[in-house]
N, C-alpha and C positions, 0 to 999 in steps of 0.2 A: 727225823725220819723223812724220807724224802716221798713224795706223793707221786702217784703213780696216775698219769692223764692221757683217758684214750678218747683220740680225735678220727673223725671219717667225713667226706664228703656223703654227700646221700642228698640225692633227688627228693621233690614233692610227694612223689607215690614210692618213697622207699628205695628206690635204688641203690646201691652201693659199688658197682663197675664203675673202676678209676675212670673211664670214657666216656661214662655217661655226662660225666659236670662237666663245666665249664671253668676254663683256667686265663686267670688275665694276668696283669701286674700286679695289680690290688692284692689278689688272692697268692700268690706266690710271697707278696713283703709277708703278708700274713701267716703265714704256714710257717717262711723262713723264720719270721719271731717266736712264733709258739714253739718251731724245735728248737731253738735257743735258748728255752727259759728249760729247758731238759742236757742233764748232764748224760744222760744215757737211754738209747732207744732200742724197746723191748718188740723184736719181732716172730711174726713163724716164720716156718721157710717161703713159704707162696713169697708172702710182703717182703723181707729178706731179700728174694731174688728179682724179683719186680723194680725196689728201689735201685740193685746195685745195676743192672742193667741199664736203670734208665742217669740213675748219678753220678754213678763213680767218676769221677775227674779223671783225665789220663795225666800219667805220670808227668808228662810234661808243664802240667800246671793252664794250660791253652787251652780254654773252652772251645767244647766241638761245636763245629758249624753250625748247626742246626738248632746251639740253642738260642734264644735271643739274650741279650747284654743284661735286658731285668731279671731273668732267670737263675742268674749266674751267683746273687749272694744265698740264696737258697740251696741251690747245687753247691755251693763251698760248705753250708753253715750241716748238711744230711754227711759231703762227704767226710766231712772233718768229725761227726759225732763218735763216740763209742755207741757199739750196739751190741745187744746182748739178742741170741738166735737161739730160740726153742726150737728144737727139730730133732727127732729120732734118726733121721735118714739122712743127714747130710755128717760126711764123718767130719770134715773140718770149713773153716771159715775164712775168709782172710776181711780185709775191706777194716779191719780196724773192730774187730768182731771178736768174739767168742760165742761158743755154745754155750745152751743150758740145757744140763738135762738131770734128770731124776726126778723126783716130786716137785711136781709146778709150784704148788703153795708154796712149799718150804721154802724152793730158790728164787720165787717174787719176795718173798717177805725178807730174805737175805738182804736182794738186791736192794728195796727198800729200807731196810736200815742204817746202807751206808750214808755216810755224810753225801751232803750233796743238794742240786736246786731241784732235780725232780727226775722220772723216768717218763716216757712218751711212748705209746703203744699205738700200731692200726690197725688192719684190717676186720676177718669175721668171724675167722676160726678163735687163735689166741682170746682174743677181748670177749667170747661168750663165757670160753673155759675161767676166764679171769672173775669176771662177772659172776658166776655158779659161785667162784670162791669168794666172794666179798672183797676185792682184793684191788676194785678200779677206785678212785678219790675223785677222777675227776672226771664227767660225761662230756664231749663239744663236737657237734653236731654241724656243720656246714652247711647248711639248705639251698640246694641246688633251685632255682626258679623255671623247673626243666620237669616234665613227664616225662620217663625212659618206657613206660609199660613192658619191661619187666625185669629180673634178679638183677643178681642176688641181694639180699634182704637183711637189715642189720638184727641178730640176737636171735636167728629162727631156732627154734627146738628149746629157747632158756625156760628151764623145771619152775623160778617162780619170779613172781614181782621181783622190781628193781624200785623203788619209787624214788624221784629225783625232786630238787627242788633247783628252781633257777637263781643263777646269782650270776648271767651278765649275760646281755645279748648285741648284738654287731650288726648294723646293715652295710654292705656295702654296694656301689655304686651301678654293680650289675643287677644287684635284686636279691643276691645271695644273702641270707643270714645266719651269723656264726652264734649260735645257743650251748652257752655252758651251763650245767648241773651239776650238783654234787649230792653223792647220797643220803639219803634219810636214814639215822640212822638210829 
């Protein structure tokens, strides 16, 4: 069964706005590794359209200007993933994607079952719904060294306890620390 790991940036006082944090080299090898250790990423459409705007490679293969040179195995390692897009409102996909729809449970637990090293989930919406369901393996957290004083806020409105227990944490060089949990169960 392949395990199901949702990752978020998020500031000291809660934040969750991809703007709010901070993005170096360090934190991009990082990111690019953890969606490597995932055969497939489970998003809504917000994240969905966020990512492909900002990664999609153009067909040409020739990173755009504007990214820098360390940027570029991360941008390879998001555009080359399979992704699987929860969304009522988007009638189709492309980017190497498919939709999911009908009962969330039933089509994570699908998804989960296939062979495979893992799925990778982010954003706020998706990963509460996931969460309601018992349905996340793995918590990781990225602690921004940064106040935003204000939103959006990770798990608002979740009906009950989540309780986690740690099993690995990361500093890196900016101040950030990367905190995995896995559920109590």
């Amino acid at each position: 069964m392949r395990p199901l790991r949702y990752s978020i940036n998020v500031t000291l006082d809660g934040c969750c706005d991809h703007q709010a944090g901070s993005a170096d080299e360090e934190s991009y090898r990082y990111w690019g590794e953890s969606l490597a250790r995932a055969d497939g990423l489970l998003f809504g459409r917000v994240i969905y359209e966020m990512m492909e705007a900002a990664w999609r490679l153009p067909s040409t293969g020739v990173r755009p200007d504007w990214m820098a040179e360390w940027m570029e195995p991360f941008a390879r390692t998001i555009d080359a993933a399979k992704k699987y897009v929860v969304s009522s409102t988007l009638e189709r996909v492309d980017w190497n994607a498919e939709l999911v729809r009908g009962d969330l449970g039933k089509a994570v637990e699908q998804l989960k079952e296939e062979p495979g090293k893992g799925l990778f989930t982010s954003g706020l919406t998706l990963p509460l719904a996931l969460a309601e369901l018992g349905l996340i393996d793995e918590y990781e957290f990225v602690v921004q060294p940064r106040l935003a004083g204000h939103g959006p806020t990770l798990f608002a409105g979740l009906s009950k306890y989540v309780d986690l227990k740690l099993v690995s944490r990361l500093e890196f060089g900016s101040g950030a620390v990367a905190l995995r949990y896995e559920p109590r169960r």
